[in-house]
Each structure stands twice: as C-alpha cells, then as structure tokens.
C-alpha atoms as one frame of an Amber mdcrd trajectory, in Angstrom:
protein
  11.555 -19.418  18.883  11.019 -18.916  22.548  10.058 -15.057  21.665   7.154
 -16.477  18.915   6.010 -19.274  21.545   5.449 -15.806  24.532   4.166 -14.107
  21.769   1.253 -16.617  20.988   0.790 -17.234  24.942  -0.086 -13.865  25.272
  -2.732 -13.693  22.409  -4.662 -16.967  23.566  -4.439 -15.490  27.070  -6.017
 -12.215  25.365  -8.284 -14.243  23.845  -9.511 -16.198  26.751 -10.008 -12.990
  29.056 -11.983 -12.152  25.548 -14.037 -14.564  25.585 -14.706 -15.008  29.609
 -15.903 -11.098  29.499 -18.093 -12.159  26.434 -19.659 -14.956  28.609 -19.757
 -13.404  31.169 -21.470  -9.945  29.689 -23.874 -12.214  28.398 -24.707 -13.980
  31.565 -25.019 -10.744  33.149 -26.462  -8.365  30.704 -30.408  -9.881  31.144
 -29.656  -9.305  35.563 -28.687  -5.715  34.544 -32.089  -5.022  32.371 -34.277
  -6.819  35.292 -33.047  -4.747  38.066 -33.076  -1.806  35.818 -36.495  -2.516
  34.474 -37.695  -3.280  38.130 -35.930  -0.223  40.017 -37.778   1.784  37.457
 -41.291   0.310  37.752 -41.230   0.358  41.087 -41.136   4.590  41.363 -43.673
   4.759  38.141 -45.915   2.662  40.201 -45.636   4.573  43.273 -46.469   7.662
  41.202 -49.447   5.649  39.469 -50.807   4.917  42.918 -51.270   8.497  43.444
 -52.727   9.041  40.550 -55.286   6.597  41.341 -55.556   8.391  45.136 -56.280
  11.610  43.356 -58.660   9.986  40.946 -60.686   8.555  43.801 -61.118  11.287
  45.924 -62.222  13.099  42.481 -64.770  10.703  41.746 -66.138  10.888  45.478
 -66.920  15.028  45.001 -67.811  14.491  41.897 -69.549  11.298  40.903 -66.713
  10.244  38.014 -63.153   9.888  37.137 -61.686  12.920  34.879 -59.669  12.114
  31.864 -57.536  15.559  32.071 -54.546  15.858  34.314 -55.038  19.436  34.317
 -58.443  18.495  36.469 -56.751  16.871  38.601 -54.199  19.593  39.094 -56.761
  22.370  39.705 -58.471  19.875  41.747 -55.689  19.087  44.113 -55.117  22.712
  44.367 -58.022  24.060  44.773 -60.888  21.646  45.764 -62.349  21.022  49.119
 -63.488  18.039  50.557 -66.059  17.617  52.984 -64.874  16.235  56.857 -67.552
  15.093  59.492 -67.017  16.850  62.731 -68.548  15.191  65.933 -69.407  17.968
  68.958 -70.025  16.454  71.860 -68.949  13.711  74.350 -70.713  10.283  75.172
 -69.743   7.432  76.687 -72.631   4.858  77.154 -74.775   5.522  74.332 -74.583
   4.485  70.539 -73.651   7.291  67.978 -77.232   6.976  66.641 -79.094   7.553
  70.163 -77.055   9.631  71.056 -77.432  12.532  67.979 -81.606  11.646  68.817
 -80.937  12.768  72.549 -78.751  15.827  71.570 -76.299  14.906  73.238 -74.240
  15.074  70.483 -73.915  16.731  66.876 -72.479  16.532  63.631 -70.588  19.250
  61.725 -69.796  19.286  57.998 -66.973  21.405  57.316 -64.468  21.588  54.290
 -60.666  21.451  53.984 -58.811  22.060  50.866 -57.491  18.447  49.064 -53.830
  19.794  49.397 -53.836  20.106  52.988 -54.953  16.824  53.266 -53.368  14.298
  50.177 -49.980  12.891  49.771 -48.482  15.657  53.467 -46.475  12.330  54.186
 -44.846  12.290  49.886 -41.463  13.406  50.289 -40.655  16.491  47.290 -44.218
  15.719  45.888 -45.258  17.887  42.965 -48.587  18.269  41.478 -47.549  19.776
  38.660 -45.055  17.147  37.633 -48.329  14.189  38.386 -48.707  13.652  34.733
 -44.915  13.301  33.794 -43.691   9.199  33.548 -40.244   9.227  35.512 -37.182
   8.568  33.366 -38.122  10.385  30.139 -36.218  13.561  30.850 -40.151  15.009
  30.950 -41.071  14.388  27.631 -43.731  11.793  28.062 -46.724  11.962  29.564
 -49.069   9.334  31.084 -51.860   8.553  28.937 -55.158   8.981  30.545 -58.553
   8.345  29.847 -62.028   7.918  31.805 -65.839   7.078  30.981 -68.511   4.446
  31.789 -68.900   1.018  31.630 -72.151  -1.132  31.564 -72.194  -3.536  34.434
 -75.679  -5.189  35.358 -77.633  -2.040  33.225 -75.663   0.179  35.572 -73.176
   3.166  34.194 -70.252   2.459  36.347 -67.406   5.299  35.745 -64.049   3.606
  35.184 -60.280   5.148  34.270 -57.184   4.147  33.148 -53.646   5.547  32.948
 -50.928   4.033  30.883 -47.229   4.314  30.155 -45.192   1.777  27.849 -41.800
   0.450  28.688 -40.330   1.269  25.965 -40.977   5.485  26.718 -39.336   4.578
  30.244 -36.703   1.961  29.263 -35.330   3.982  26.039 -31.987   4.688  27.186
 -30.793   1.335  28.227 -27.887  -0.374  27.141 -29.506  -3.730  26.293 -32.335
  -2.453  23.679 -32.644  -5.890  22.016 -33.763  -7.472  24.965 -36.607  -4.154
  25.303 -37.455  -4.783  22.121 -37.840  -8.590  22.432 -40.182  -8.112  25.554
 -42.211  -5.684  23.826 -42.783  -8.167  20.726 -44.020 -10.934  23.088 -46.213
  -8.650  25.425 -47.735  -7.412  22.188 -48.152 -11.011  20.724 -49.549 -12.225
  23.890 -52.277  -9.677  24.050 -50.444  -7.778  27.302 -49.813  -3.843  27.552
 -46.171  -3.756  27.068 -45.723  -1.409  30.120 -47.598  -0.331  32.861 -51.445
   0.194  33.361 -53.545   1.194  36.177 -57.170   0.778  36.100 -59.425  -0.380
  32.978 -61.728   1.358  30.500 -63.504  -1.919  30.606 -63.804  -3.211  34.078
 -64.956  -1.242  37.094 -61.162  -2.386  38.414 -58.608   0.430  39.928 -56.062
  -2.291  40.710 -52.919  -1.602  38.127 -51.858  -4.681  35.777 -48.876  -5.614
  38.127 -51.098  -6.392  41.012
C-alpha cells in the first residue's frame, strides 16, 4: 500500500513540474520571439540605413534614386564625388568678400565614394548590401525607385523592403510569426520592414 501511495506521489509530482514548465513555456515563449524579433530588426535596420546613405549620395550625383543594387555597387566602387576645397586664409572677412578680394579660392576636386562612405562600418561589404541578414543569403531586399507628383513637381522617391517572415523563418515560435503577419496584413501595415515610400517623398523607414 505504502509502495502504490510513493508511486502516485511521484506521478502528480511529475505532473506538476509538467505542468509548471507548460506555464511557464507559455509565459515565456512570446519574451523569447520579442527579443528575437527585436535583436534581429535592429541589425536589418542598421543595414537599411546604409542603404538609404548610399541611395542619397546617388541621388545627389545623379539627380534620382536607382532601383538596382548592382548601381549602387558599381557606384560605391567606382564613383566620385565632388569635395569643395578652400585655398587661402582669412580671418576678418566673410567667405563671400573674401573670394571677391582674392584672397581666397575655391577648388572642386573628386574622391572616390569608397574612400569616403561607411570607413567607420566595422567588416562592411558592398557586395553583401543587398542580402537581408538571417536568411543564410537567400533573400534579397526588394528595391524599387521612381517619381512622385507633389505640387506638379516630379519628386524621385525609393523604397526597400524585407518581410518578417523571410528574416524570422527559423524560429521556434512560428504561430506567433504567423499571427503577427495576419494582423499587419489585415491592418493595412507591411508585415516587416520598409524604408522609404514609392508614394511619399519620405526616406524615414516605417519603424521611425
């Protein structure tokens, strides 16, 4: 008798320590997909706002955005931008009066956009810029550029995407992906990440 009563002690203590893990796995298992979720974003935004760094200095050599990360690439590469050199020395005078009294000059010269962009990105890689982190390299952002009407002016806008569910895919707690994506979806939000707009004049990402 005593032996049966230890016996069925031991199973309802099983089955408490059971149940406690059960609770508290799902307590914990929404935490675990946040910080996940979050630790992730954070490094595909850093990699957006370079991107968008990239994109701008494009735009100011060349009047637009470019849709093609392999512009961007040859661009970074082997573009030039152009850097205002000021000979001379003065003291009193404005800049202006100054240049009309000769006693200064300007000199345009150009450095390459590689010797100037991202010197201070630890292990940066141009040729990885179009890769979204944690897909083992086999996505790509999606990018895209034109012109939007504002005030009967052609302003040129961009955008570069990547969805959550490229960079979340191999998490443990899918259903609660696959939940998020549902409502983002239903509530007329890009269920992921998005920098710029094809519709606003707006380089500002959909986080900020």
């Amino acid at each position: 008798m005593k032996g049966l009563r230890l016996i069925i002690q031991i199973v309802l203590v099983i089955i408490v320590i059971g149940l406690a893990y059960m609770l508290y796995n799902s307590i914990m298992e929404p935490v675990r997909y946040e910080q996940v979720k979050k630790d992730r974003e954070e490094i595909i935004k850093n990699k957006l706002m370079l991107i968008k760094e990239l994109q701008i200095e494009y735009k100011i050599i060349n009047g637009r955005y470019t849709a093609s990360f392999d512009t961007l690439k040859d661009f970074y590469l082997n573009g030039t931008m152009p850097v205002v050199l000021k000979i001379g020395t003065n003291d009193t005078l404005t800049e202006e009066k100054a240049l009309e009294l000769g006693l200064i000059s300007r000199d345009t010269t150009f450095i390459p956009i590689k010797d100037t962009l991202f010197q201070n990105e630890e292990n940066f890689n141009i040729e990885t810029i179009d890769i979204v982190p944690f897909t083992n390299g086999e996505v790509k952002f999606f990018m895209e550029a034109g012109l939007v009407d504002k005030a009967n002016f052609m302003v040129p806008v961009f955008q570069v995407t990547c969805k959550m569910e490229d960079y979340l895919k191999d998490i443990n707690e899918k259903d609660l992906l696959d939940n998020e994506v549902i409502i983002l979806t239903e509530d007329d939000k890009f269920p992921g990440l998005r920098l710029g707009s094809m519709d606003e004049p707006s380089t500002d990402g959909n986080w900020q």
